[in-house]
C-alpha positions as a Python dict, from the first residue, in 0.01 Angstrom:
ca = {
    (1, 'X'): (0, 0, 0),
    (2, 'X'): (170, 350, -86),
    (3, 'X'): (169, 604, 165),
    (4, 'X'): (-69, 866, 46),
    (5, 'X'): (-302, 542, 90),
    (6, 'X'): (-197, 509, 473),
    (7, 'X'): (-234, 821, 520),
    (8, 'X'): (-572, 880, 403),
    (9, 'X'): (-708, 540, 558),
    (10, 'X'): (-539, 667, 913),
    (11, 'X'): (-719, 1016, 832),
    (12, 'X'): (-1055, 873, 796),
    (13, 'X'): (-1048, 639, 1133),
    (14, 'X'): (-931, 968, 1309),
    (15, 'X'): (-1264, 1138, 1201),
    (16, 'X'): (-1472, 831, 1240),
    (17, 'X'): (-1330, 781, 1571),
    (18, 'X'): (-1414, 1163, 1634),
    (19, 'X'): (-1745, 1188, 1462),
    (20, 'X'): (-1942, 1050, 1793),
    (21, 'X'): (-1699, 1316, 1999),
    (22, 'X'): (-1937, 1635, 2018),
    (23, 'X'): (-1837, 1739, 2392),
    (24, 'X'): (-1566, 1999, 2413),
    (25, 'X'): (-1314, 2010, 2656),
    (26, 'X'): (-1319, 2109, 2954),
    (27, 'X'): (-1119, 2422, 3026),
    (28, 'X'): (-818, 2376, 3292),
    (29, 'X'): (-937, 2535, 3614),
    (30, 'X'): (-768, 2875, 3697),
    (31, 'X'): (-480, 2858, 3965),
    (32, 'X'): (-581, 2944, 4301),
    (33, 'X'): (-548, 3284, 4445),
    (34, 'X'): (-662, 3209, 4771),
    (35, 'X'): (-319, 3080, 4899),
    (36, 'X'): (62, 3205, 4808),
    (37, 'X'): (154, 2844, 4914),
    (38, 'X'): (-39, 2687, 4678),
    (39, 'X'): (-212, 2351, 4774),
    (40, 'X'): (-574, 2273, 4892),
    (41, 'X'): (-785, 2234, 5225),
    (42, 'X'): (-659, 1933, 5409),
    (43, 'X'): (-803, 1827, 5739),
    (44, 'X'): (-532, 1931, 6042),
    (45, 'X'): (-329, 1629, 6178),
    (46, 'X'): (-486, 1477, 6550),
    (47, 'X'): (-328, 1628, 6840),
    (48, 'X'): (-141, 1277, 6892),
    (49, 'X'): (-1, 1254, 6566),
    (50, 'X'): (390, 1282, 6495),
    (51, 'X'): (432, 1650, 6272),
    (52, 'X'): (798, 1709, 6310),
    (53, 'X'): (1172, 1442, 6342),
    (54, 'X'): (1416, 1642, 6463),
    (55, 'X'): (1751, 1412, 6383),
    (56, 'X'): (2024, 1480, 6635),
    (57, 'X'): (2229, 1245, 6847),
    (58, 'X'): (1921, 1133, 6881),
    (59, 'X'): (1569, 1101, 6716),
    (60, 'X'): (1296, 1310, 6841),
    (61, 'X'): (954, 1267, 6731),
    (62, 'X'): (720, 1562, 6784),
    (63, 'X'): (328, 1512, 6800),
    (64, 'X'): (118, 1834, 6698),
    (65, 'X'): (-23, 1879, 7041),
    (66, 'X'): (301, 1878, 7180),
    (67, 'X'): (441, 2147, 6968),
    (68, 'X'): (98, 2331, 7048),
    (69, 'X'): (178, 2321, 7397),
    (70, 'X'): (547, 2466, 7382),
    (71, 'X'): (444, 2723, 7124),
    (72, 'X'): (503, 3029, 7378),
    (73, 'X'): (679, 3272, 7209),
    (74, 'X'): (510, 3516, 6971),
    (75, 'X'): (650, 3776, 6694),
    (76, 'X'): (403, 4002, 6488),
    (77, 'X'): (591, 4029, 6080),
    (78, 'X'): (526, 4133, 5751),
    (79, 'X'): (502, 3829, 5631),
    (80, 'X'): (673, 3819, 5335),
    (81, 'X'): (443, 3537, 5122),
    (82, 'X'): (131, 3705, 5162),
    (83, 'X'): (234, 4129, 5261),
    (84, 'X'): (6, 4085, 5543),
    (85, 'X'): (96, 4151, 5884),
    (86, 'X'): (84, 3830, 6073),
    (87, 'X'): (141, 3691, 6438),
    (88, 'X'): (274, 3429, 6483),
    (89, 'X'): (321, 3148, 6778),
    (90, 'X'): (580, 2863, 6801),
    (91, 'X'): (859, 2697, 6997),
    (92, 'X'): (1243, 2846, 6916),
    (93, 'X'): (1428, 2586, 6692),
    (94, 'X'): (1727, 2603, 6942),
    (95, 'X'): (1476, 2450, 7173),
    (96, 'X'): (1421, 2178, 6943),
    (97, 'X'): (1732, 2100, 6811),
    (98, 'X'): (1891, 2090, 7205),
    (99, 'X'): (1617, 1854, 7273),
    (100, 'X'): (1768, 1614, 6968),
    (101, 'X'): (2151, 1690, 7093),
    (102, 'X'): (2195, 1873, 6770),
    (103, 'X'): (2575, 1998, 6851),
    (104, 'X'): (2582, 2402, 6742),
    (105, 'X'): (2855, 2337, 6499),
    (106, 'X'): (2631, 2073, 6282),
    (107, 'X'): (2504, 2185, 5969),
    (108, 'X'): (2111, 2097, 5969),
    (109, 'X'): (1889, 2070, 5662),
    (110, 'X'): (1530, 2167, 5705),
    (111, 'X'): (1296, 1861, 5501),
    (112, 'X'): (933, 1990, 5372),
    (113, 'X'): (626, 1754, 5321),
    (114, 'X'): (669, 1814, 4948),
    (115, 'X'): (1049, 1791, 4987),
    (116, 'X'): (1129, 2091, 4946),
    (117, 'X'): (1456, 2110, 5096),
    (118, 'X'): (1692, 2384, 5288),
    (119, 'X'): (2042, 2373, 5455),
    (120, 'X'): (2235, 2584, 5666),
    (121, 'X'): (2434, 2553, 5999),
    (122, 'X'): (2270, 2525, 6321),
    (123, 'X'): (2413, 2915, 6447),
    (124, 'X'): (2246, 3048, 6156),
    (125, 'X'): (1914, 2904, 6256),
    (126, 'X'): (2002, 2973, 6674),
    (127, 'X'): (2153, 3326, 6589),
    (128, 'X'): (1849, 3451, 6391),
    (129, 'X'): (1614, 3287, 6655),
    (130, 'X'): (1436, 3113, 6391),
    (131, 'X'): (1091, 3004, 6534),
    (132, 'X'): (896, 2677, 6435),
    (133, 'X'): (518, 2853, 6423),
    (134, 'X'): (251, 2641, 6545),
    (135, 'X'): (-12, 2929, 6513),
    (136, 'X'): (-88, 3225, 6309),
    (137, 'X'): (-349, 3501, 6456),
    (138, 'X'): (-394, 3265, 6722),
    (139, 'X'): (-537, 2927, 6508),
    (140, 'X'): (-383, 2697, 6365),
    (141, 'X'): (-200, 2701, 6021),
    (142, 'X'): (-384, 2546, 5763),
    (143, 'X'): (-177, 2306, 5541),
    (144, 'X'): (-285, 2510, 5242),
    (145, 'X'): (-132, 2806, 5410),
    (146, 'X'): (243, 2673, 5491),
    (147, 'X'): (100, 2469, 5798),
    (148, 'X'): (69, 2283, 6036),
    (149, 'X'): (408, 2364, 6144),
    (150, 'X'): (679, 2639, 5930),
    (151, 'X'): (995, 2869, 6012),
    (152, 'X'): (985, 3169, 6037),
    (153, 'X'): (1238, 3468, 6108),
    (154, 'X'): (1118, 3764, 6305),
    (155, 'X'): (1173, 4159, 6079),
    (156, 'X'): (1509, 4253, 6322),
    (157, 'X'): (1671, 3880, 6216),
    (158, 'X'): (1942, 3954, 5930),
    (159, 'X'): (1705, 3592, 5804),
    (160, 'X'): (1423, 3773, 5773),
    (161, 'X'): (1563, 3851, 5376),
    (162, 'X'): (1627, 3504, 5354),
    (163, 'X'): (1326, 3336, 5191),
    (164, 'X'): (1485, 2995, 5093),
    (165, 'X'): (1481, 2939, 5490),
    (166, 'X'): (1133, 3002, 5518),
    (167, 'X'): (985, 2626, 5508),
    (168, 'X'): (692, 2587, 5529),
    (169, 'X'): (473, 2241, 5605),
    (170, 'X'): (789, 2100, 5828),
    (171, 'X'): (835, 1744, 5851),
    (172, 'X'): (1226, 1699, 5911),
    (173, 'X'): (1497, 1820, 6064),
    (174, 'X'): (1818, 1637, 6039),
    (175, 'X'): (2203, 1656, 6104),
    (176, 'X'): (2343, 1644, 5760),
    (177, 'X'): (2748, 1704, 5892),
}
């Protein structure tokens, strides 16, 4: 068979295979603009459920009611996601990482849900009193919205610029050094 043949034969099953198509397509939905952290509503983990590993000399598990309950210290930002001014509650990673036996000369990387994945040493974390926020405006953080559990820097921390550390929807920290 020549191929102006094949072609035309291969033509005519495309439109018979097409003639009982008469939907269109549907259009792609439009991206959110609810969120700057993209995602959808998700259902917040149970109080008793392990949110956050911390890595150290040893391995800390941390359930969300547990980090609820040391959340104590609060900073109002900018925050720099959404240009909103935000407060925010959570427990100081040097808290954390002591309670691992991270030693302050490690290097620590920082291990997302979506794992997304940041690095740094454990003074620049301690030394720009990075906080692990538990709440914002006094509820909890949606998942949609960078939750249950992020860092964040407070406005006077030289890390405040330094959006890469900003991870949002936690689930690791681990001694990489």
């Amino acid at each position: 068979m020549n191929t102006s043949i094949r072609w035309a034969a291969a033509a005519a099953l495309v439109v018979l295979a097409l003639a009982g198509c008469t939907a269109s397509p549907e259009p792609a939905p439009e991206p959110s603009s609810e969120s700057a952290y993209g995602g959808f509503a998700v259902d917040p983990p149970a109080t008793d459920e392990v949110v956050l590993t911390v890595e150290g000399a040893t391995t800390v598990d941390f359930t969300y009611g547990e980090l609820q309950q040391l959340a104590t210290v609060e900073i109002t930002i900018l925050e720099p996601f959404v240009e909103q001014e935000q407060s925010f509650t959570g427990v100081p990673l040097a808290e954390l990482l002591s309670a691992a036996g991270v030693p302050t000369e490690a290097r620590i990387e920082t291990i997302a849900l979506n794992d997304y994945r940041y690095a740094d040493t454990v003074a620049q974390w301690t030394e720009n009193d990075a906080l692990l926020a538990v709440f914002r405006d006094g509820e909890l953080i949606p998942m949609d919205q960078g939750g249950p559990i992020r860092i964040v820097f407070d406005s006077d921390s030289p890390a405040f610029a330094l959006l890469d550390a900003w991870n949002w929807s936690l689930r690791t920290i681990a001694v990489i050094d």
